[in-house]
NUBA-730294 format. One line per field, with one value per residue (C-alpha): x, z, y; chain. Coordinates in nm, 3 decimals. Example, Ala and Ser with C-alpha at 12.3 -4.5 7.8 and 13.67 -1.06 7.14 Angstrom:
# NUBA-730294
xx: (1.230, 1.367);
zz: (0.780, 0.714);
yy: (-0.450, -0.106);
mol: (A, A);
This chain:
# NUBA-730294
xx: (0.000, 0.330, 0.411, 0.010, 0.008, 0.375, 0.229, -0.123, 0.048, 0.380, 0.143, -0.049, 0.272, 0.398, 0.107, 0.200, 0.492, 0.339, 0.101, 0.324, 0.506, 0.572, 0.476, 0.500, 0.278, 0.007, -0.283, -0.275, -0.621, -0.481, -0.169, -0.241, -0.516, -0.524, -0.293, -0.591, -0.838, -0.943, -0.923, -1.087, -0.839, -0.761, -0.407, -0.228, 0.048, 0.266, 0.015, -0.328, -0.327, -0.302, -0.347, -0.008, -0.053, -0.348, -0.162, 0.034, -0.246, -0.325, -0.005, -0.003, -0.368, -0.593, -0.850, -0.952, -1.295, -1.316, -1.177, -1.139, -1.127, -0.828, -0.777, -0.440, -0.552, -0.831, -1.002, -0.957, -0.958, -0.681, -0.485, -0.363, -0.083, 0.001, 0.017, 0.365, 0.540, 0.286, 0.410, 0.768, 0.621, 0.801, 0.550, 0.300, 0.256, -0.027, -0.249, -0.540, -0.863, -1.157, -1.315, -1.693, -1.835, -2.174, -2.367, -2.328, -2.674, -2.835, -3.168, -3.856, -3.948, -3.955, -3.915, -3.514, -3.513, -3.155, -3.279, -3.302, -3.013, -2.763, -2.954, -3.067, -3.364, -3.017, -2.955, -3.319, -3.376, -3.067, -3.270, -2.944, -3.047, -2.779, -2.926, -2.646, -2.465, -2.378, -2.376, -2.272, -2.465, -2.245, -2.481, -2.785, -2.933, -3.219, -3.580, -3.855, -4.063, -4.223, -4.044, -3.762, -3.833, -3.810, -3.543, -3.286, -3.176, -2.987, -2.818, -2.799, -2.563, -2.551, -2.247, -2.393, -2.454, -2.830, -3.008, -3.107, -3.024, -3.318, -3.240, -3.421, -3.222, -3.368, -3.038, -2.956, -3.306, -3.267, -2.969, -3.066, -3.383, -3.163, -2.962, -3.236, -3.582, -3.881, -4.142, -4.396, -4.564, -4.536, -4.649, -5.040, -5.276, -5.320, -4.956, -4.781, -4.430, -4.273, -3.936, -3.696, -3.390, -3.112, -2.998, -3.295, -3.169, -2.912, -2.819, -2.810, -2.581, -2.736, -2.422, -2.560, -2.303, -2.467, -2.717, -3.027, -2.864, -2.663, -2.374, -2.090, -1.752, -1.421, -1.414, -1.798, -1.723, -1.378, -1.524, -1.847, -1.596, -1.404, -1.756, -1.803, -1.453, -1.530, -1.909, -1.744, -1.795, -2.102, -2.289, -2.073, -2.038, -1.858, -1.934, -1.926, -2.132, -1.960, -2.214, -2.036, -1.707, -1.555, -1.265, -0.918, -0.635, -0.355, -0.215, -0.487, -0.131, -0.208, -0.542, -0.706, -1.072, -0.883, -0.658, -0.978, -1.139, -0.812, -0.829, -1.171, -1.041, -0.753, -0.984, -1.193, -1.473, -1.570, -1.561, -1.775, -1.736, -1.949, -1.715, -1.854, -2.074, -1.822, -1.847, -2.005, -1.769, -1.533, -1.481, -1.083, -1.134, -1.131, -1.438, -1.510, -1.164, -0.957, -1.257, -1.278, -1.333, -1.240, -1.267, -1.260, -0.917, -0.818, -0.670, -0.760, -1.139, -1.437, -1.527, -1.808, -1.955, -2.296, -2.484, -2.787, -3.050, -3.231, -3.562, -3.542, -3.436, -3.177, -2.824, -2.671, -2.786, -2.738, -2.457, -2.200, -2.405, -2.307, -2.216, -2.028, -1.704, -1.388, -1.090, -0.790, -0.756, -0.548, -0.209, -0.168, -0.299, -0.501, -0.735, -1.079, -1.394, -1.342, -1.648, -2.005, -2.344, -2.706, -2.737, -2.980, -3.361, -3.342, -3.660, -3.624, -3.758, -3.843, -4.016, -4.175, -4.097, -3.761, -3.524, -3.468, -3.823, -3.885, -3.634, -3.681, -4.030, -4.032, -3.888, -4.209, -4.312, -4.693, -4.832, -4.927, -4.560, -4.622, -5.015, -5.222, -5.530, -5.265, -5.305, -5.071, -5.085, -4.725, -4.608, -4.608, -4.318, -4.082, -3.865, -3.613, -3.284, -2.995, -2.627, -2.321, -2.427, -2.742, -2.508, -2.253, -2.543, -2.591, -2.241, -2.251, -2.551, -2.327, -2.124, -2.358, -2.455, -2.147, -2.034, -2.373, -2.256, -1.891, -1.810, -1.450, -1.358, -1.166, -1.232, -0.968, -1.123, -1.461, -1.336, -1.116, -1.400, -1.650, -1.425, -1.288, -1.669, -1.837, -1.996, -1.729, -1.969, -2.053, -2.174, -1.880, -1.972, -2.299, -2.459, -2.674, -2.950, -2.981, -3.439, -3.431, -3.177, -3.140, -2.800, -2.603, -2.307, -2.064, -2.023, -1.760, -1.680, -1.289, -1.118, -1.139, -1.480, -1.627, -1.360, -1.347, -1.709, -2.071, -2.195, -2.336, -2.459, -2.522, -2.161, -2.010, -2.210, -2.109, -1.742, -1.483, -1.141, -0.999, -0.728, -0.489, -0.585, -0.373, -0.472, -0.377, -0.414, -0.634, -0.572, -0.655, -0.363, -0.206, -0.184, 0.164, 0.353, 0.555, 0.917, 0.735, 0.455, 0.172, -0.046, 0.005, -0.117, 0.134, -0.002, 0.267, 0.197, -0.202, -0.360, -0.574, -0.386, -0.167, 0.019, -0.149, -0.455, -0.680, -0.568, -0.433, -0.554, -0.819, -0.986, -1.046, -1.096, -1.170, -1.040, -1.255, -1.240, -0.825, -0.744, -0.740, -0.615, -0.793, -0.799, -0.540, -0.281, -0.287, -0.191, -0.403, -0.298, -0.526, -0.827, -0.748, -0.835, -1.143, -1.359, -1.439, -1.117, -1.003, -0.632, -0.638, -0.513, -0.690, -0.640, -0.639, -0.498, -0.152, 0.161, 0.299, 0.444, 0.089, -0.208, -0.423, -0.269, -0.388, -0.676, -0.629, -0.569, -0.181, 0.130, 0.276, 0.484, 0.207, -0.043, -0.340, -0.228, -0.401, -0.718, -0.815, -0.775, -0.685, -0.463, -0.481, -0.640, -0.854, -1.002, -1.041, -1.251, -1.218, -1.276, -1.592, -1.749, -1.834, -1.613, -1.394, -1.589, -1.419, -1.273, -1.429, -1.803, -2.085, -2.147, -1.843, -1.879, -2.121, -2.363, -2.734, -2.601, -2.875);
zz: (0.000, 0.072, -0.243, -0.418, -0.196, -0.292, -0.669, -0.634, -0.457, -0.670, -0.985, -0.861, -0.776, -1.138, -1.283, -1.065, -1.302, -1.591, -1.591, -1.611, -1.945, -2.206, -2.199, -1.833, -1.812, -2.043, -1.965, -2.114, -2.304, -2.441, -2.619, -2.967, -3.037, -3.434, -3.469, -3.618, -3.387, -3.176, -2.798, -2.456, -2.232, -1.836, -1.852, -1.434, -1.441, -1.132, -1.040, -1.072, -1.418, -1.576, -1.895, -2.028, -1.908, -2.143, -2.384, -2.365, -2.501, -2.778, -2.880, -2.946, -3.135, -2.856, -2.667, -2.326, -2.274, -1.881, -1.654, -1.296, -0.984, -0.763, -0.913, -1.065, -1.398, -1.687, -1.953, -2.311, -2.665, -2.858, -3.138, -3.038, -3.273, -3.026, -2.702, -2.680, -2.738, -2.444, -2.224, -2.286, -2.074, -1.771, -1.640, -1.732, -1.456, -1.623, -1.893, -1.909, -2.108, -1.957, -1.885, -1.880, -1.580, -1.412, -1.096, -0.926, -0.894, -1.034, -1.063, -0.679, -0.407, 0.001, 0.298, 0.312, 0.676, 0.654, 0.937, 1.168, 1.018, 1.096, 1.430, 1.270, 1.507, 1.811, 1.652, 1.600, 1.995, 2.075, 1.837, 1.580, 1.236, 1.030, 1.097, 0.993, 0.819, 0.450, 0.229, -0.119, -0.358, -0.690, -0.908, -1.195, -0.963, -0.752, -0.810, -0.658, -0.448, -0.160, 0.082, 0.093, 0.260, 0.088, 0.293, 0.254, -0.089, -0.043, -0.386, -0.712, -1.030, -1.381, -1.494, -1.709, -1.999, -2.019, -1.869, -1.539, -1.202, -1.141, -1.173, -1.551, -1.458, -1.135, -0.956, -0.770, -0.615, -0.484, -0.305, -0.175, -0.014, 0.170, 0.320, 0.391, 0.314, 0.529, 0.455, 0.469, 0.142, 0.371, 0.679, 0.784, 0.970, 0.673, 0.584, 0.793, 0.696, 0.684, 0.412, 0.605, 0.558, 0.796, 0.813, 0.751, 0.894, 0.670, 0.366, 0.028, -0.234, -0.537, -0.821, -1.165, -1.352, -1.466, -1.794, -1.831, -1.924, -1.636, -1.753, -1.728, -1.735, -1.536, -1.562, -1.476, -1.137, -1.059, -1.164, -0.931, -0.643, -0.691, -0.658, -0.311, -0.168, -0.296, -0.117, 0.178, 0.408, 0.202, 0.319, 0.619, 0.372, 0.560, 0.319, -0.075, -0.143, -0.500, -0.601, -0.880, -1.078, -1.322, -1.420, -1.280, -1.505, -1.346, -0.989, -0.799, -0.723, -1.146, -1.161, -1.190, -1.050, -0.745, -0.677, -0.714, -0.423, -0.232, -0.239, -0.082, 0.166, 0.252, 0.250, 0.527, 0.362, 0.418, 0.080, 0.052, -0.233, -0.360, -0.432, -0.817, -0.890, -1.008, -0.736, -1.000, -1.264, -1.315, -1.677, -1.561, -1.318, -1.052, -0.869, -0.867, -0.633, -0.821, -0.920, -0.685, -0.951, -0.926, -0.683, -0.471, -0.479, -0.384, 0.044, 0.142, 0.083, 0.212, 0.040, 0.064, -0.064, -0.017, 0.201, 0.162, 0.484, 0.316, 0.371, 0.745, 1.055, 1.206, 1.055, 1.176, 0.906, 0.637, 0.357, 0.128, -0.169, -0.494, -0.700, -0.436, -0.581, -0.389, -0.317, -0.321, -0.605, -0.899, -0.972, -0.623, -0.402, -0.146, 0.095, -0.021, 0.063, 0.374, 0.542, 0.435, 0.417, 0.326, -0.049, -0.198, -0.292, -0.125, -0.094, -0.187, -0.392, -0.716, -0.981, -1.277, -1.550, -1.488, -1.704, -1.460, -1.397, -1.794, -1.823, -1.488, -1.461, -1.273, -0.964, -0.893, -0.574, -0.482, -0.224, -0.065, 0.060, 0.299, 0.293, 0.513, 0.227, -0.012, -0.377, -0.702, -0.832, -0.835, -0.571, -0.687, -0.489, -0.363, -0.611, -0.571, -0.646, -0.576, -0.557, -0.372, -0.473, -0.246, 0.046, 0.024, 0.116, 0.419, 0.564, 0.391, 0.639, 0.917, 0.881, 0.881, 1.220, 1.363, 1.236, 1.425, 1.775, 1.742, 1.422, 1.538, 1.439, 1.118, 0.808, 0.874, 1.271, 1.143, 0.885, 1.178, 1.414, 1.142, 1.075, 1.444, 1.567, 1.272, 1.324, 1.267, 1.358, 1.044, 0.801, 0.710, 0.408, 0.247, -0.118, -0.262, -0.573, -0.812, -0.775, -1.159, -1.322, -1.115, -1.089, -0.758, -0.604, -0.326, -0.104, 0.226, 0.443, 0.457, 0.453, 0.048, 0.060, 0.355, 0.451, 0.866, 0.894, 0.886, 0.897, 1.322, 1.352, 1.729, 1.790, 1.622, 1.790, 2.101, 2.046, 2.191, 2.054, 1.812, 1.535, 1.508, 1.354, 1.077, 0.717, 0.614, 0.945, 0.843, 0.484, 0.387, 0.395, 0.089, 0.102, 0.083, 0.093, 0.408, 0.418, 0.555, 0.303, 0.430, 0.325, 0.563, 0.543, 0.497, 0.658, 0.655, 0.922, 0.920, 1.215, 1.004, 1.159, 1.367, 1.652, 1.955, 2.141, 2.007, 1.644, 1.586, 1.316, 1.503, 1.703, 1.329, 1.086, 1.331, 1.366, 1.183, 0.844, 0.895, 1.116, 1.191, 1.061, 0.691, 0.680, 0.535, 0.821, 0.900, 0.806, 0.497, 0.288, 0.190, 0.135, 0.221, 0.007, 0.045, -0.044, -0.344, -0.533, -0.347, -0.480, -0.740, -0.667, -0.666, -0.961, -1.198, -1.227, -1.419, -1.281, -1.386, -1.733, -1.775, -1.985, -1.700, -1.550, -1.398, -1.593, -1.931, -2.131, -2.245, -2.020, -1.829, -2.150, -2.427, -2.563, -2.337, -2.085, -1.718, -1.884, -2.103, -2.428, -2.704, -2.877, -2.724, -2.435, -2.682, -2.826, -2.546, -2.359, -2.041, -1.709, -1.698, -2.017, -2.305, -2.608, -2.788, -2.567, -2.596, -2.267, -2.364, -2.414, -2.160, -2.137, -1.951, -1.667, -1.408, -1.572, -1.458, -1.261, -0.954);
yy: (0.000, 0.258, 0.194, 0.331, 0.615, 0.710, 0.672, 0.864, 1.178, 1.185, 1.174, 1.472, 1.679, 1.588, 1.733, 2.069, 2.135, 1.991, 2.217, 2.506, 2.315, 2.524, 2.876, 2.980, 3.290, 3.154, 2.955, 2.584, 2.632, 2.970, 2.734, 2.628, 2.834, 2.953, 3.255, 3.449, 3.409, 3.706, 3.520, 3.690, 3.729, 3.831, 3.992, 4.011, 4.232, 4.333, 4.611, 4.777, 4.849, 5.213, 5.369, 5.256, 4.879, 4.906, 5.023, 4.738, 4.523, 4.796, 4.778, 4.426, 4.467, 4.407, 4.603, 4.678, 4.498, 4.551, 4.739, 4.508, 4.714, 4.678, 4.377, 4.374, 4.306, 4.355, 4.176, 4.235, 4.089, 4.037, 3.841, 3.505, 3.580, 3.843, 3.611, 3.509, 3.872, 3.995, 3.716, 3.825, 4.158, 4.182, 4.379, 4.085, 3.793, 3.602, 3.516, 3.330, 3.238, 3.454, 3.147, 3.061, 2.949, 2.818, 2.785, 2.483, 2.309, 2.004, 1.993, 1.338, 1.595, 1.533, 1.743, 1.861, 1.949, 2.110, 2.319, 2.097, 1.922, 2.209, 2.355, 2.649, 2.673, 2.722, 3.073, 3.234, 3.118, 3.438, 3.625, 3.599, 3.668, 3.805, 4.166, 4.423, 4.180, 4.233, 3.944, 3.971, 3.717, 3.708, 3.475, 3.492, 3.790, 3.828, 3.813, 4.036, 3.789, 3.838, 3.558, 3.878, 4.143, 4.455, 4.545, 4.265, 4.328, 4.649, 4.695, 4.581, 4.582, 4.342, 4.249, 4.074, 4.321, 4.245, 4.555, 4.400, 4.250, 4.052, 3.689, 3.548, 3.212, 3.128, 3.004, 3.318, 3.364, 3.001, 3.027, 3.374, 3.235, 2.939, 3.245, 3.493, 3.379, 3.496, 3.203, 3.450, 3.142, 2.908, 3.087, 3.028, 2.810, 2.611, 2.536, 2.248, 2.346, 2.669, 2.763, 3.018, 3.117, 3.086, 3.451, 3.616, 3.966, 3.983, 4.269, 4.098, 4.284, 4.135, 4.142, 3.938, 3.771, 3.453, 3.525, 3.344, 3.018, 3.068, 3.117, 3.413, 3.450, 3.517, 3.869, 3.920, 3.755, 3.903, 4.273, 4.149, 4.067, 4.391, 4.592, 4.436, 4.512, 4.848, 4.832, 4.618, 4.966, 5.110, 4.792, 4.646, 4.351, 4.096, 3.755, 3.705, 3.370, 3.183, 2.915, 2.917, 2.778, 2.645, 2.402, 2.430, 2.467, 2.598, 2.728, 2.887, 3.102, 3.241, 3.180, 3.504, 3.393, 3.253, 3.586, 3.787, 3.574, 3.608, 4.010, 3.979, 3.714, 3.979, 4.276, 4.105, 3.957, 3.581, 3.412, 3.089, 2.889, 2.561, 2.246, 2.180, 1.883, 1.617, 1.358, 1.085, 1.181, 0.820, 0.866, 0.869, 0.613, 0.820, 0.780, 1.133, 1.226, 1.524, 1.709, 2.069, 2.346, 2.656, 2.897, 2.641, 2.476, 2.815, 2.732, 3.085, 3.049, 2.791, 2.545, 2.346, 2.032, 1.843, 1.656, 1.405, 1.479, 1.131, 1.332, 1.317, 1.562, 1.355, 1.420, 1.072, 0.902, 1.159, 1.063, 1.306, 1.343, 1.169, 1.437, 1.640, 1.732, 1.590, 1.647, 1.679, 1.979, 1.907, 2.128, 2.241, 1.926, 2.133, 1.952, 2.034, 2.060, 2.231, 2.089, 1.991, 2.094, 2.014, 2.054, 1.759, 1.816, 2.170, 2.373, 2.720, 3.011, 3.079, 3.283, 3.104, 3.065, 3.106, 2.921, 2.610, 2.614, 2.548, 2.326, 2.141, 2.090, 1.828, 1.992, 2.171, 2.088, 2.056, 2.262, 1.977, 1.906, 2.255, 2.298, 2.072, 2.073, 2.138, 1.995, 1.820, 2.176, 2.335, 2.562, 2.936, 3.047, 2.681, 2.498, 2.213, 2.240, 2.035, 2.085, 2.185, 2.524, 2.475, 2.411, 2.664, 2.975, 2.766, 2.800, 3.202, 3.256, 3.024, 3.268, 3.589, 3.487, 3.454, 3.781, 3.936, 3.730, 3.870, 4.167, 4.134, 3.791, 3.731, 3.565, 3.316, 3.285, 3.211, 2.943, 2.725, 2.767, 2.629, 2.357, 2.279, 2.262, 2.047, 1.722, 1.456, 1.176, 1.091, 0.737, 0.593, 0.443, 0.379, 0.304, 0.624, 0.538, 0.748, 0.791, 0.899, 0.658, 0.431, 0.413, 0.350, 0.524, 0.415, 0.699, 0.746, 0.984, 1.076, 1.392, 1.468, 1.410, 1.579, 1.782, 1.872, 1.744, 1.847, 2.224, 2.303, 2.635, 2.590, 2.428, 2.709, 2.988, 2.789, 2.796, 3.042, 2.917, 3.141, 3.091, 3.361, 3.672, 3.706, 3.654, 3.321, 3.134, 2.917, 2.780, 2.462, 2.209, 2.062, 1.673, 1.521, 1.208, 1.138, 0.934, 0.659, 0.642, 0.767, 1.047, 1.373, 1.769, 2.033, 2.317, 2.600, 2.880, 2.750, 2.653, 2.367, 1.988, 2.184, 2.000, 2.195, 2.080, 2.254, 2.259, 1.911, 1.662, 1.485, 1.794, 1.926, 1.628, 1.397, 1.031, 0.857, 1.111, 1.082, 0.853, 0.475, 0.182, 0.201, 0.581, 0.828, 0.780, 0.403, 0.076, 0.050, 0.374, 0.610, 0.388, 0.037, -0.304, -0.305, -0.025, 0.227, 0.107, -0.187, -0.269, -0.026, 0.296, 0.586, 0.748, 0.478, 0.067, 0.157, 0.352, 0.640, 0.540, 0.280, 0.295, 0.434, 0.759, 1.030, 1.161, 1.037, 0.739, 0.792, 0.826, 1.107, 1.175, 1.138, 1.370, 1.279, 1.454, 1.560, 1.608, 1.365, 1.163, 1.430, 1.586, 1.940, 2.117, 2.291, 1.919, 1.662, 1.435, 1.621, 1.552, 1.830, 1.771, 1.571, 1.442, 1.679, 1.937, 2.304, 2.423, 2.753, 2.549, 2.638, 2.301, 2.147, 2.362, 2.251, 2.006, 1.937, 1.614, 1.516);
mol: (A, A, A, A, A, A, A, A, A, A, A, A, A, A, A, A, A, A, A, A, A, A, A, A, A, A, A, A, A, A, A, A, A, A, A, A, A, A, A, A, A, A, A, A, A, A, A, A, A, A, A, A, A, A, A, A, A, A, A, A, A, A, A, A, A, A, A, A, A, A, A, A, A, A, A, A, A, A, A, A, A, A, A, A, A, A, A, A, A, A, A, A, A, A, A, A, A, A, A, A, A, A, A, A, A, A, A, A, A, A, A, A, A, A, A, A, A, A, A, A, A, A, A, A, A, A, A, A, A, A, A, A, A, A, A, A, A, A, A, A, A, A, A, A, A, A, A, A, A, A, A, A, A, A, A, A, A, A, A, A, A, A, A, A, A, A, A, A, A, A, A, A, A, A, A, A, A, A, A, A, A, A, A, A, A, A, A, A, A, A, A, A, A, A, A, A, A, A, A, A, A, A, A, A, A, A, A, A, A, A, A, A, A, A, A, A, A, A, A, A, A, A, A, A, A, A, A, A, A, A, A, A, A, A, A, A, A, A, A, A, A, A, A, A, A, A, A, A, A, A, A, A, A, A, A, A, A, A, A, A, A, A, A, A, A, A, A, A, A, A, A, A, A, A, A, A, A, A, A, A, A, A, A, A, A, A, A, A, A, A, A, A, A, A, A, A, A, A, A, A, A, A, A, A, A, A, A, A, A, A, A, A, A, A, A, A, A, A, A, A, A, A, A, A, A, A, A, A, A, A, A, A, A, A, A, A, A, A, A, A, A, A, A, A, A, A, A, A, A, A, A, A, A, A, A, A, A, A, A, A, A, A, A, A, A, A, A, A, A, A, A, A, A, A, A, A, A, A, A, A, A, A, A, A, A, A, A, A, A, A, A, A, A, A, A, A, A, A, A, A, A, A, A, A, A, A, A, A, A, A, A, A, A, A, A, A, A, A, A, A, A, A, A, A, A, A, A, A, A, A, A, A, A, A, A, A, A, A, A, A, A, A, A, A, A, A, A, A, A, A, A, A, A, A, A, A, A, A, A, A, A, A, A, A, A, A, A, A, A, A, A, A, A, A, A, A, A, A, A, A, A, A, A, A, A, A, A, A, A, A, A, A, A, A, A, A, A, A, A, A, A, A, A, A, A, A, A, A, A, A, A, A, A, A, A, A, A, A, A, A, A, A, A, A, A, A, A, A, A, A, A, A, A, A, A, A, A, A, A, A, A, A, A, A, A, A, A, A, A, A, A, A, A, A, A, A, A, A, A, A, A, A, A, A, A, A, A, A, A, A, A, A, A, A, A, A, A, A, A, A, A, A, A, A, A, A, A, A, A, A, A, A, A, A);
């Protein structure tokens, strides 16, 4: 077993330099591209740029297509012909695609109970809502609909070029009802189940950058993110909530999307980020391990993935959910998700006929589910969604509450004390079905899954231990291979596995997510003989120089690399998508996997 765990993490730091191959300070999917193509671009240089770093890219043919804040970049259009003498830039760090992107839900009904699941119900008896709080919802937008008050959404902006910030898409109005709904559809004496939010005091900053398809791009999102630093005193905006992503394909140390969710991180904003929705994905045999998207590999931010609440209030028999993304992220190795949270058949709000609503009709929910003489007839206001991006407003909201108990603590503070207090008492293994296709799914609960454990609002409003203040105290650690072959975190200066009491590896991951004799640190390497991939290692049956690498079909040295079985990054089976799929394609992004 030494000897598999030596292979499955030297693979994975292999892949770190291979990805920078080639042309450092270019993006992989930017390489190859047809030398008269106009490309869409996100140029980083070594400061906020001015006039004459624009005039860099007009120099070299291009134009400036956004201007990005603070950010120290913009995104423009230019010649690909023109790529490689603007790399050669010293004043240039990075270029990269501007890269589509997509929320991160799936879209057959039942009761979710991620209330109870969580112990919501622990901070409404202090009277904590969220009240004062600023919360910055960067997603399709925000509908009009009575379950928010007419206070809570504070401000609005479209990034998206179309006119509007109300949400056409229906995604953003979903996951702003898990974090602030009022129930007021769902409140009477004839209804028998009432929809609230968790934070329902809170100040929503509504900032559109998905279009009605849901879909949008880097720059939408990073010029989104910069608006909120900018607003972070207008609105006392202390959380950004990402329900969104899209594929990693470099560092999150170059990738622009991550280093905009850093700057909030730094500025003092909470950023909360869903996992992605890859957790089924074995087309590279990899049982769905390898597949955090991006923002979320970044170490700085949450991440969260999804939980199952199998239709019932008690969370000790609830399982990870089978198309949670897991860990650990490819290029840089970070330990991801960061911890878990409700995010199957969720129950929130809607306003037909939004897109999902058209194309989902079958996630209509009767208003008999809520209404005691309720009928088959669809619910005018509830929807169902599912998805990681259904659990990540939970933890935003989490996290809104916290920062009403105590404004002074940290970004970093809140994140260890979320993780440190979790529920670590978890299924260790179970077998998920598919209701729709049937299919089944073998599901466990280690530290690439599930991260430190199980979202507990009332554990963390309970806690008092604090990580240090300083940004950076608590990134996520990377995973690594010790001498004696087994799989460790690296943590740096983080507080995440420390050695002291109240930081070590078992007070935040728990012993039975690392720990034991068939877990990451015992006996039985990583994940033993006998369970998802009994002998075969994780990320495939052949070694490094075999048929069945990493994520492709050739060896470390052929073609196929990382990704796939092409012939270039551009024209690939890829791990997100569908055959020869384009990188730049809405369709690889996020998927509409249950």
């Amino acid at each position: 077993m030494r000897g598999k765990a030596f292979v499955i993490l030297s693979a994975l730091l292999l892949c770190s330099s291979l990805a920078f191959a080639g042309s450092r300070k270019i993006s992989k999917d930017l390489q190859g591209r047809d030398p008269s193509s106009q490309v869409d671009v996100i140029v980083q240089f070594d400061q906020a740029p001015t006039a004459k770093y624009h005039q860099k890219i007009m120099d070299h043919g291009g134009k400036l297509k956004r201007e990005l804040g603070h950010f120290k970049g913009a995104a423009y259009s230019m010649p690909a012909s023109e790529l490689e003498d603007l790399a050669k830039d010293p004043a240039v760090k990075y270029i990269s695609l501007d890269r589509p992107l997509r929320g991160s839900a799936t879209t057959s009904w039942v009761l979710d109970y991620h209330n109870e699941t969580i112990n919501s119900s622990n901070a409404w008896s202090q009277g904590l809502t969220g009240a004062g709080i600023g919360v910055a919802v960067i997603d399709s937008g925000i509908a009009s609909v009575s379950d928010l008050n007419a206070t809570n959404v504070v401000y609005s902006e479209d990034f998206t070029n179309s006119g509007s910030p109300l949400d056409q898409y229906g995604h953003g109005t979903h996951v702003s009802g898990i974090i602030a709904g009022n129930g007021s559809n769902s409140t009477g004496p004839n209804d028998s189940y009432t929809f609230k939010g968790i934070a329902q005091g809170v100040n929503l900053i509504n900032l559109r950058v998905l279009d009605q398809n849901g879909a949008g791009t880097d720059s939408e999102v990073i010029a989104a993110i910069q608006t909120a630093i900018q607003l972070k005193s207008t609105y006392n905006i202390r959380v950004i909530n990402l329900s969104l992503g899209r594929p990693v394909l470099e560092s999150y140390t170059a990738d622009p999307l991550c280093q905009a969710a850093e700057e909030a991180w730094k500025a003092g904003i909470v950023v909360v980020v869903a996992a992605g929705n890859y957790g089924r994905d074995n087309d590279a045999g990899t049982y769905g391990y390898g597949t955090i998207t991006a923002p979320g590999n970044d170490p700085y931010v949450i991440t969260v993935g999804a939980m199952n609440t199998l239709g019932t209030p008690d969370r000790t028999d609830d399982v990870p959910a089978s198309y949670s993304s897991k860990g650990p992220s490819i290029v840089d190795q970070v330990v991801k998700p960061d911890l878990v949270a409700p995010g199957n058949l969720i129950v929130s709000l809607y306003t037909p006929p939004d897109t999902l609503n058209v194309e989902n009709p079958t996630h209509d929910i009767p208003t008999s589910l809520y209404q005691t003489n309720g009928t088959s007839a669809a619910s005018p206001a509830y929807f169902i969604l599912s998805g990681t991006s259904m659990a990540t407003p939970m933890v935003s909201a989490t996290a809104a509450l916290m920062l009403q108990q105590n404004a002074a603590l940290t970004p970093d503070q809140i994140k260890a004390r979320l993780m440190v207090t979790a529920f670590k008492d978890l299924v260790q293994a179970a077998t998920v079905t598919d209701p729709t296709t049937g299919q089944t799914f073998n599901e466990q609960a280690d530290i690439f899954t599930v991260g430190a454990g199980y979202l507990d609002i009332q554990a963390a409003l309970a806690s008092t231990v604090l990580a240090p203040p300083a940004v950076g105290s608590a990134m996520s650690p990377t995973a690594s291979i010790s001498t004696s072959g087994n799989v460790v975190l690296v943590n740096g200066t983080s507080v995440l596995g420390s050695g002291s009491t109240t930081w070590n590896v078992p007070s935040v991951w728990g012993n039975s997510i690392f720990g034991g004799t068939d877990a990451l640190t015992g006996d039985a390497i990583l994940w033993g003989t006998s369970n998802l991939t009994g002998d075969a290692i994780l990320w495939g049956t052949g070694t490094l120089t075999g048929d069945a690498i990493l994520w492709g079909t050739d060896s470390l040295s052929g073609e196929a690399i990382l990704w796939g079985t092409g012939s270039s990054v551009s024209d690939l089976t890829q791990l997100w998508g569908r055959p020869k799929t384009q990188v730049d394609a809405n369709s690889v992004l996020w998927g509409t996997r249950r």
